[in-house]
C-alpha positions in Angstrom: 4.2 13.6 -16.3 8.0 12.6 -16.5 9.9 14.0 -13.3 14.0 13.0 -12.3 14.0 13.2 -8.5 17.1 13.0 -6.3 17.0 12.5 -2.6 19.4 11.3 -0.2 19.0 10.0 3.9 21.6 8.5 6.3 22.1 5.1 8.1 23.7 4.8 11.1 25.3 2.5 10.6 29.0 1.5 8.9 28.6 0.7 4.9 29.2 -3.2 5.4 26.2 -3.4 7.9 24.1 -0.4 6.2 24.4 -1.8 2.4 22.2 -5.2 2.9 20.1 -3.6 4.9 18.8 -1.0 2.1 19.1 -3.9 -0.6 16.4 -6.0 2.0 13.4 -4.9 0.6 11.5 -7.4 2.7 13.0 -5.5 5.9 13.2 -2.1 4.8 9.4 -2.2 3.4 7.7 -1.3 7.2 9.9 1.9 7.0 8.4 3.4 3.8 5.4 5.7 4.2 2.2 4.4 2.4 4.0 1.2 1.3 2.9 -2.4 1.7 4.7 -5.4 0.9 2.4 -8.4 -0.1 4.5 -11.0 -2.1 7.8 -12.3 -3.1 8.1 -14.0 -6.5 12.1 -14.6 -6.9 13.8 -11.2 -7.1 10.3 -9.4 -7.8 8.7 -7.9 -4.6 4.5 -6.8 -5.3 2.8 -4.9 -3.0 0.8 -1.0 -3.2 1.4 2.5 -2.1 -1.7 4.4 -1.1 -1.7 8.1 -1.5 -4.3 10.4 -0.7 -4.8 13.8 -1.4 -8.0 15.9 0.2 -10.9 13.6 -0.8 -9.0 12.2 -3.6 -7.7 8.3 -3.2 -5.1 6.4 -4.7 -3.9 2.6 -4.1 -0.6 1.8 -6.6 -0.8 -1.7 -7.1 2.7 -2.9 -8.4 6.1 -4.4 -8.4 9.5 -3.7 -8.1 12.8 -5.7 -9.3 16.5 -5.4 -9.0 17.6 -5.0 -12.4 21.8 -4.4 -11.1 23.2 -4.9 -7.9 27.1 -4.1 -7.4 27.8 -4.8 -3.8 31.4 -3.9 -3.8 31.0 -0.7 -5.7 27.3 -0.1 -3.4 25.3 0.6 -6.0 21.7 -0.7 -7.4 19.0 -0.3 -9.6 15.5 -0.9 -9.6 12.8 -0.6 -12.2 8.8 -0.6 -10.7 6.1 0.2 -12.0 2.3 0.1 -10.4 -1.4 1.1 -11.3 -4.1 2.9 -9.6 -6.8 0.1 -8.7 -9.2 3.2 -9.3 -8.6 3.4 -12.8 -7.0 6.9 -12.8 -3.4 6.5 -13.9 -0.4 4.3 -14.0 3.2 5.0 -12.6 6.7 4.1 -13.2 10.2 4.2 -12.4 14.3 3.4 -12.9 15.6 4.3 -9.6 19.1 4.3 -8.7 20.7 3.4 -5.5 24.5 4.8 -4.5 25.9 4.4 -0.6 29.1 6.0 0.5 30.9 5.8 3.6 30.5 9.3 6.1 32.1 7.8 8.7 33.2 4.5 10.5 29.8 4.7 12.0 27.5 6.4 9.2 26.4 5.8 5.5 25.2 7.9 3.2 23.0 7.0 0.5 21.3 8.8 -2.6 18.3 7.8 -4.4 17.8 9.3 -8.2 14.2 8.0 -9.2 13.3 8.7 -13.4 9.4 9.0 -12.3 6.4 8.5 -15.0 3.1 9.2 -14.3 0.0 9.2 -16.5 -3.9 9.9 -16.2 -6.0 11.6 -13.8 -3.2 11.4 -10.7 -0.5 13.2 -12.8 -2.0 16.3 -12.6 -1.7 16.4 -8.9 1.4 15.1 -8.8 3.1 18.0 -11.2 5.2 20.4 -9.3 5.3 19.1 -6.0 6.3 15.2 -6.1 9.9 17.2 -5.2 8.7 18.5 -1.9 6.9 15.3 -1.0 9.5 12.8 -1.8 12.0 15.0 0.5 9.7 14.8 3.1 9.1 11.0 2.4 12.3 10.2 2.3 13.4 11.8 5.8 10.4 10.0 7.4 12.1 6.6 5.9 15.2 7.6 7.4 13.8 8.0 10.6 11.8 5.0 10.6 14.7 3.5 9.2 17.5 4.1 12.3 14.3 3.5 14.9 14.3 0.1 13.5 18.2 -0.5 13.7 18.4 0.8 16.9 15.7 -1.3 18.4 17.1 -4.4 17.0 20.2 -3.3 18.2 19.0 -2.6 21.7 17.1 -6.4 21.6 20.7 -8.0 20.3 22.8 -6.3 23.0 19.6 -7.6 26.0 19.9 -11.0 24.4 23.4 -11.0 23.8 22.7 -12.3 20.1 25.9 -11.9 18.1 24.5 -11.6 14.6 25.0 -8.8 12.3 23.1 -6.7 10.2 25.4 -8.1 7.5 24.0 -12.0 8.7 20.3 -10.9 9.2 20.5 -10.0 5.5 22.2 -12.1 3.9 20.4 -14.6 1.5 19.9 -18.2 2.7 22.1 -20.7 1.5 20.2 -23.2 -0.4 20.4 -26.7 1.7 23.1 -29.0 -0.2 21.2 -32.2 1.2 17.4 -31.6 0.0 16.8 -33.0 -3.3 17.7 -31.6 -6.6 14.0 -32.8 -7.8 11.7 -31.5 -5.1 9.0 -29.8 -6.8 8.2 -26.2 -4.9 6.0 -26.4 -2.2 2.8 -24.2 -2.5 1.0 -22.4 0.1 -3.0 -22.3 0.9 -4.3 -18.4 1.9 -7.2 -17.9 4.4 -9.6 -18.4 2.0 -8.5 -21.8 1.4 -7.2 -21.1 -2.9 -4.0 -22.6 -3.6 -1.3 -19.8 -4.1 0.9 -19.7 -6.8 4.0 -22.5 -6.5 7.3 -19.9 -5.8 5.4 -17.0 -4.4 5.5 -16.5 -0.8 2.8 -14.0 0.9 3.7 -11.1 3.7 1.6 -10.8 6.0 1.9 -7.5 7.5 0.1 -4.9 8.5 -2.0 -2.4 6.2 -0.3 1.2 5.6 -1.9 4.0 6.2 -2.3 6.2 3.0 0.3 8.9 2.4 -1.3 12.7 2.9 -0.2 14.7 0.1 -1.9 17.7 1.2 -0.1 17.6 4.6 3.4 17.1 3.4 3.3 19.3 0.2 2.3 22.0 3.2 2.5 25.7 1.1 3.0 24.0 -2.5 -0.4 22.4 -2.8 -2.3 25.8 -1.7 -0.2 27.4 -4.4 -1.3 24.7 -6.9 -4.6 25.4 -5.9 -4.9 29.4 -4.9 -5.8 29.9 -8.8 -8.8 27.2 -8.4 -10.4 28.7 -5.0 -9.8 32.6 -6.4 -11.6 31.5 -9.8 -14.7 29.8 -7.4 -14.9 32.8 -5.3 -15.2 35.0 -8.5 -18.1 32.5 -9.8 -19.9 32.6 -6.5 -19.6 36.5 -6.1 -20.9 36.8 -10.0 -24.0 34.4 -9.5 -24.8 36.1 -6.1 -25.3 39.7 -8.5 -27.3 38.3 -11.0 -29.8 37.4 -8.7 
């Protein structure tokens, strides 16, 4: 199933503090429904999406990378791609990233995601990934500006100065440490080395994205045809006893 979908939300927030905050995937990540971040490797961020729909369950195993980033012109894109750890389909995606200034105080930004989806999940998916991204995608919002406005609310209390802009910006590499030091490596909880360059998130687990309850009307469309066709069954069986 190949699907373009387009969806847009709004930061408040002015374009030069909004931009780096939607490019942060590390800090954005809590705000998306269903998502988990579990690893940085570099620029490539790995983590799964859990989706469920009725009895059905799906955990996307992935990752995502910035493929373009124009910070002057606000604009980014993003290939990911994940699997079902079930066995019953793969996904994938270009998405593109655009932010324009509404106001001194607001940012608008629109999301156009090229969305590939094959096996056993796709044919849930057809025909209402539309209404469920919308739907996603105002939840992020909101979840978005809560965050932002807390952290704006604990800045103001603590009289920390620092910016959005600051908070986001990538850390200057040390011009001191040594040109040779070999990366450091980090043991888990179960005591295996990790992999030199990768750096674990610890966060908490998401809860599963309901389908069902966000699709709302289009899933019992999608489905009318299937109960009508059982009820027929059942009523034939039922004469020919």
């Amino acid at each position: 199933m190949a699907e373009t979908i387009t969806n847009e939300f709004t930061v408040n927030r002015p374009i030069e503090e909004a931009w780096p905050v939607i490019c942060d995937v590390e800090r954005i990540a809590p705000c998306l429904p269903g998502a988990q971040l579990q690893e940085i490797e570099g620029t490539t961020y790995r983590g799964v999406v859990k989706i469920k729909l009725g009895a059905v369950n799906a955990n996307f195993k992935g990752e995502a990378s910035f493929v373009e980033r124009d910070d002057d012109n606000h604009r980014a894109k993003l290939t990911a791609s994940g699997r079902d750890t079930g066995g019953r389909g793969n996904a994938s995606a270009d998405v593109t990233a655009e932010a324009e200034a509404l106001s001194p105080t607001s940012t608008r930004c629109v999301v156009t995601a090229e969305l590939h989806i094959t096996g056993k999940v796709a044919q849930f998916g057809r025909g209402i990934m539309g209404d469920v991204s919308k739907k996603l995608m105002n939840q992020f919002s909101a979840n978005l500006n809560e965050m932002l406005d807390e952290q704006g609310a604990i800045s103001a209390a603590t009289g920390d100065t620092t910016t959005d802009t600051d908070a986001a910006a990538p850390a200057t590499p040390d011009a001191e440490a040594a040109p040779d030091a070999a990366p450091s490596t980090v043991t888990d909880d179960t005591g295996d080395t990790e992999r030199p360059g990768v750096r674990r998130i610890d966060g908490p687990a998401a809860q599963p994205i309901d389908v069902a309850g966000l699709a709302g009307p289009a899933v019992l469309k999608r489905f009318a045809p299937i109960g009508i066709g059982a009820l027929i069954l059942l009523f034939i069986l039922r004469r020919l006893r």
